[in-house]
N, CA, C and O of each residue as an XYZ file, in Angstrom:
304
protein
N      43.032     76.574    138.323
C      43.869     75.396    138.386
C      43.538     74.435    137.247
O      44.532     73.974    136.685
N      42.329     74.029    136.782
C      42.119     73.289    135.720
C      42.362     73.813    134.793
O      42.550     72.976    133.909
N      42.602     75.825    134.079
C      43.360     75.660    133.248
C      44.860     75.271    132.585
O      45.395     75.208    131.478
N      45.337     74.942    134.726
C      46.901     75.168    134.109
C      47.102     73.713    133.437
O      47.845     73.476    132.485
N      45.912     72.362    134.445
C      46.110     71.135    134.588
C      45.928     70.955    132.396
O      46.690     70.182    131.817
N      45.031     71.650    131.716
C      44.777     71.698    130.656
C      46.021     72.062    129.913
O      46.748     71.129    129.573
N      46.182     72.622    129.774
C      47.528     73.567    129.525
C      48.877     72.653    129.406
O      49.611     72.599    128.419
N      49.062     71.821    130.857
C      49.832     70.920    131.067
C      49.895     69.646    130.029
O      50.792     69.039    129.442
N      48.479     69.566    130.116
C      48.028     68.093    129.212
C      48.259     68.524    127.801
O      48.953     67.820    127.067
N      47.724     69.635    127.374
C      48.535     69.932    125.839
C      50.081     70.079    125.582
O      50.624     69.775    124.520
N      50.600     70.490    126.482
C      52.016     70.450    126.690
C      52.750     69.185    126.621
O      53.866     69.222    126.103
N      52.430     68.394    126.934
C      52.762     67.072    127.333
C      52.505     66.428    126.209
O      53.320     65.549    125.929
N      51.515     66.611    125.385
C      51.077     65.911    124.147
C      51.554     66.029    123.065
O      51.204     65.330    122.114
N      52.764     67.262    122.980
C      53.748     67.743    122.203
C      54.773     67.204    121.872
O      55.435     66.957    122.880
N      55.232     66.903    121.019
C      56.636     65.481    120.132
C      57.420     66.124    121.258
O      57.009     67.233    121.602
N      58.371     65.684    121.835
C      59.844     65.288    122.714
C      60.345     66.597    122.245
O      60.426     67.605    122.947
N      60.771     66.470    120.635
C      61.488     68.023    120.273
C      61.116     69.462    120.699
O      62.032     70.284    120.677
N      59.606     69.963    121.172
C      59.114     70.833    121.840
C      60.121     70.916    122.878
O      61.149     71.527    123.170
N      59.300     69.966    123.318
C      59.678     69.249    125.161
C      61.536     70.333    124.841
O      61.844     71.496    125.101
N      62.101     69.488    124.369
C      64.040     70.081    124.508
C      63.685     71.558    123.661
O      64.460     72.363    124.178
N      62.969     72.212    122.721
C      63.005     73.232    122.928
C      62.738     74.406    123.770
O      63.360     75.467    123.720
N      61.596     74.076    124.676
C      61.203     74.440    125.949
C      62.349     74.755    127.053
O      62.564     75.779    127.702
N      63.151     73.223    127.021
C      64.056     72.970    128.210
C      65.058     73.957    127.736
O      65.235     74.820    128.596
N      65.791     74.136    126.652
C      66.858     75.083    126.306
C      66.560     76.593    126.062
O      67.338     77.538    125.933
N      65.024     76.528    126.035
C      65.198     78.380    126.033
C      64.430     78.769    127.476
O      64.090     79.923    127.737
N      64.244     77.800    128.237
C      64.341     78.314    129.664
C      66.145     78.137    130.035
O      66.725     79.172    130.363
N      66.631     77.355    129.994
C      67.655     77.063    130.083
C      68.594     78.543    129.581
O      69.475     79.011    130.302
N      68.251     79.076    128.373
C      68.890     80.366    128.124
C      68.670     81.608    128.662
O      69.500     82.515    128.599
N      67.655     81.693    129.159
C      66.717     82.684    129.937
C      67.609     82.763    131.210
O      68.296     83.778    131.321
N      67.681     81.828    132.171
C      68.670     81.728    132.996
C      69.938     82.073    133.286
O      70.541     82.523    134.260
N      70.271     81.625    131.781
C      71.859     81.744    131.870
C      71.758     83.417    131.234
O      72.819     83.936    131.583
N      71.261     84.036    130.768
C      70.878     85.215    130.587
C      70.646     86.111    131.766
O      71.288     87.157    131.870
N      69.562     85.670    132.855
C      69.609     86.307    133.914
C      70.930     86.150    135.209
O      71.695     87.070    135.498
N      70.941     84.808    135.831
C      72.271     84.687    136.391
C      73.539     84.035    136.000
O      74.324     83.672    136.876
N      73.777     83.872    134.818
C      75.376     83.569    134.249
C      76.033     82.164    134.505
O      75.943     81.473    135.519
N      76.482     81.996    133.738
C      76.472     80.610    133.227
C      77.327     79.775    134.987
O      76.790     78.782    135.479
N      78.105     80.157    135.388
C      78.128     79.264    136.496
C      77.243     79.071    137.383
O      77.387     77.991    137.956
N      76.165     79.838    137.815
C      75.371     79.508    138.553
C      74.003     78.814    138.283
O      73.223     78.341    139.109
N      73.922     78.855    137.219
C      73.017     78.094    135.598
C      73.238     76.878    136.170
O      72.437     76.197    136.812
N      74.849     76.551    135.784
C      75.397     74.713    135.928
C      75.107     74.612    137.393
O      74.054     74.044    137.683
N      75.626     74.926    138.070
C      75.670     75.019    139.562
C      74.247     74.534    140.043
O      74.075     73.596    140.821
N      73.175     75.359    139.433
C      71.499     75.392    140.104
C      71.354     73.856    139.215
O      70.790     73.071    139.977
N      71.599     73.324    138.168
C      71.381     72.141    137.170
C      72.087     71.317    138.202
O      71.292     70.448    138.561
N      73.368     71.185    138.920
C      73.706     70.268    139.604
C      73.586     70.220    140.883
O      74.375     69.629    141.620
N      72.586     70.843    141.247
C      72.081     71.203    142.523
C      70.698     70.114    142.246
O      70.551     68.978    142.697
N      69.807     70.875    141.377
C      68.593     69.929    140.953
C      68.823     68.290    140.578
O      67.956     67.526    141.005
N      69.893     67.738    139.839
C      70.105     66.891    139.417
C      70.827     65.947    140.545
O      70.952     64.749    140.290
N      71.187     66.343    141.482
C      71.308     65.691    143.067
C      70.183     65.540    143.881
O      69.867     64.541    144.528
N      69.639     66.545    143.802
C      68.455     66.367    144.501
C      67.192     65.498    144.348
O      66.411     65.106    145.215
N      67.202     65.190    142.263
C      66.446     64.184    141.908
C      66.373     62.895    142.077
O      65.405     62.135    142.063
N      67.703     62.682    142.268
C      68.817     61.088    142.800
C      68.562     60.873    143.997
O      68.277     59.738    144.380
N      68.622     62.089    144.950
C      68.485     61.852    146.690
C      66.676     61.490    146.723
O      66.145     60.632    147.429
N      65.889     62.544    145.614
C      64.439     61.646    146.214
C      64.179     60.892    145.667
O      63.108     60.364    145.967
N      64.896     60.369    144.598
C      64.755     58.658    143.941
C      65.224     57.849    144.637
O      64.418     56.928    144.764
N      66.538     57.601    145.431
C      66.767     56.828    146.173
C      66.057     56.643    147.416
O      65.767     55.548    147.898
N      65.700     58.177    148.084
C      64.526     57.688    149.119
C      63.058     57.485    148.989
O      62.349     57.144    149.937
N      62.514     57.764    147.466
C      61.470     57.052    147.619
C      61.145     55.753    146.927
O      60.000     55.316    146.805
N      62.347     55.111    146.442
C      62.367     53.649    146.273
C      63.162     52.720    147.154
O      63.448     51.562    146.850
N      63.613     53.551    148.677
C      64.029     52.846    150.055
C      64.901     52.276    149.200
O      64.649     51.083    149.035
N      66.449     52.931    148.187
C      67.349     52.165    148.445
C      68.009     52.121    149.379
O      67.548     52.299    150.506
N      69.558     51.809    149.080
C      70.290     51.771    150.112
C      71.523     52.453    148.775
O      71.645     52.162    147.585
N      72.260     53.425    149.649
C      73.624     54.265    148.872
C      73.959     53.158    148.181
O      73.611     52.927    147.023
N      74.930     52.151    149.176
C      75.575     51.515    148.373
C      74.764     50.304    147.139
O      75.246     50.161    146.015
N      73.962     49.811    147.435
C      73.295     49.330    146.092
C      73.017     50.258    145.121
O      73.528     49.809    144.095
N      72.478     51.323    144.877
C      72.746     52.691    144.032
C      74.026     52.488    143.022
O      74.092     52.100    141.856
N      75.246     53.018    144.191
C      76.800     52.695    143.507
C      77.318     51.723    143.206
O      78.329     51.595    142.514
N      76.531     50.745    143.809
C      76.739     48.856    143.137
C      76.155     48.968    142.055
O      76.848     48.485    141.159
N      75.025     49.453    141.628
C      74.492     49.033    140.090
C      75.111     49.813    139.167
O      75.409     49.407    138.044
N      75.395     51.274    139.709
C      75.982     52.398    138.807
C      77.329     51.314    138.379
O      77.191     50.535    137.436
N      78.277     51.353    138.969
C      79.485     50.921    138.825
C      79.098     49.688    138.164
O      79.122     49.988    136.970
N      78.770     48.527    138.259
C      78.370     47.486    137.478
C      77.982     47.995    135.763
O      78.473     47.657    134.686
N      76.948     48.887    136.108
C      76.728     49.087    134.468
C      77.866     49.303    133.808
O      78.383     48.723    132.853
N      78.250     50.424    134.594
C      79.500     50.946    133.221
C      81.140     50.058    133.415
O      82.107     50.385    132.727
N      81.186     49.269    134.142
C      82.007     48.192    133.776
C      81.620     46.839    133.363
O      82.483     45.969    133.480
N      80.417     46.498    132.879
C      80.097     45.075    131.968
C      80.227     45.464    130.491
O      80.614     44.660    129.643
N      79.830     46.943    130.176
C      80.029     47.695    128.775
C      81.121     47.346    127.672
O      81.176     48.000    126.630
């Protein structure tokens, strides 16, 4: 386990551009193994799910969520 925690920490210490090269050739790997709709599909599956445990572990409330969302992009 402390090598992965090592491993991690060099990873992490890597410029941003790694970081998105990482993300897109797992990202291709995927869409390589199960095909591009279920690729997007599993991405908007995860990307709901990140929102549902952000909102419950900063005890919002839905509608303040969609109150700020909607506010931002109409003061723009």
């Amino acid at each position: 386990m402390n090598g992965l925690w090592k491993a991690w920490a060099w990873f992490s210490s890597l410029p941003h551009r790694y970081h998105g090269l990482a993300a897109a050739v797992l990202f291709w790997i995927l869409w390589m193994i199960f095909g591009f709709w279920r690729v997007l599909l599993l991405a908007v599956l995860a990307a709901a799910g990140y929102a549902l445990g952000r909102v419950w572990e900063e005890q919002q409330s839905w509608r303040r969520v969609l109150e700020r969302l909607l506010t931002d992009r109409t003061t723009e």
